[in-house]
C-alpha positions as CSV (number, residue, x, y, z in Angstrom):
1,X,127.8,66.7,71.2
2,X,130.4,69.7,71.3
3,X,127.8,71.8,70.2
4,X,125.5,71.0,73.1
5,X,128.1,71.6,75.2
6,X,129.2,74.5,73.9
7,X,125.9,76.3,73.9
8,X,124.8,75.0,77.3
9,X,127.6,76.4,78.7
10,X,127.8,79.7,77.7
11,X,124.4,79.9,76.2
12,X,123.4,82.5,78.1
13,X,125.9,85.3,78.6
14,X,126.4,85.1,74.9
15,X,123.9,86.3,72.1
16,X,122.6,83.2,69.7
17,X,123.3,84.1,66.1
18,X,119.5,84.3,65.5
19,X,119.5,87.0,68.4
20,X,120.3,90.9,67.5
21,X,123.1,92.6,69.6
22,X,121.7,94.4,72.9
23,X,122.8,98.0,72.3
24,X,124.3,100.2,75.3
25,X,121.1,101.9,75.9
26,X,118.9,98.7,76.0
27,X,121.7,97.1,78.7
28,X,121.3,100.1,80.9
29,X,117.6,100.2,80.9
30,X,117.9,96.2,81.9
31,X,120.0,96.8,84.3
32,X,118.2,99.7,85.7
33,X,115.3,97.9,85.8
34,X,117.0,95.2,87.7
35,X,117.9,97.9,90.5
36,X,114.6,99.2,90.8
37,X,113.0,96.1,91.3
38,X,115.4,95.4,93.4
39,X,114.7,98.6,96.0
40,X,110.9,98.2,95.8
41,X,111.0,94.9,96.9
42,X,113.4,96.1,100.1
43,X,111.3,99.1,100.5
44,X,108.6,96.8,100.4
45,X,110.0,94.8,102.8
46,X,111.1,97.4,105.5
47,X,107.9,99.5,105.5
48,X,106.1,95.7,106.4
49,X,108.8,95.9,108.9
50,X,107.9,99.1,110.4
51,X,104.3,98.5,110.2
52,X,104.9,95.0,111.8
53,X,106.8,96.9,114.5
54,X,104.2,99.6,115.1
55,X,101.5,96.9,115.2
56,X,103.1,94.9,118.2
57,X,103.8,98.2,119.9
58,X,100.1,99.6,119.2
59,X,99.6,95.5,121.3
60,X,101.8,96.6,123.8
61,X,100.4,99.8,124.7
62,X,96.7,98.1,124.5
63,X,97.6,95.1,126.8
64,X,99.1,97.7,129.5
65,X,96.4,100.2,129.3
66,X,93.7,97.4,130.0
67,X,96.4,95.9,133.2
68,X,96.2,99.5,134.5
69,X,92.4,100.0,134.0
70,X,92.0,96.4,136.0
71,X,94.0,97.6,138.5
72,X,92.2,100.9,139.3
73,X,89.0,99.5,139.2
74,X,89.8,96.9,141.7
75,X,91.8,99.4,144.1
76,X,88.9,101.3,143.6
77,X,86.0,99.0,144.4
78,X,88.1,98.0,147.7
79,X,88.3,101.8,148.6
80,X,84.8,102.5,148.3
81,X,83.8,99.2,150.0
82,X,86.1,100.1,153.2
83,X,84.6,104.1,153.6
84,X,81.9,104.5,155.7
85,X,78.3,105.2,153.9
């Protein structure tokens, strides 16, 4: 039961006896590794961001555009209906 405990613990921070030793070198490159997948997923994350943001802009612009053309047609239409033929 001490054994359990013992390896459950600290099981994995230590190396097993069956396991080799991580050198320096291969630490690093896990660690680096770690890093980089770190900053692609926040890269990933703020360029779906930005094209989120762009996207509901891009709506913006559409939704006033199409307000304005209403709006012209219909001053429009009452203009040409109130001149003389």
């Amino acid at each position: 039961l001490a054994k359990l405990k013992a390896s459950g613990s600290g099981g994995l921070l230590k190396p097993q006896p069956g396991e080799k030793k991580e050198t320096p070198q291969e630490r690093l490159k896990r660690i680096m590794n770690k890093q980089l997948n770190k900053q692609i997923k926040k890269d990933t994350a703020a360029e779906l961001a930005k094209k989120r943001e762009q996207e509901r802009q891009r709506q913006e612009k559409l939704a006033e555009t199409s307000r304005l053309s209403r709006y012209r047609r219909r001053s429009r239409s009452r203009s040409y209906s109130r001149s003389p033929p």
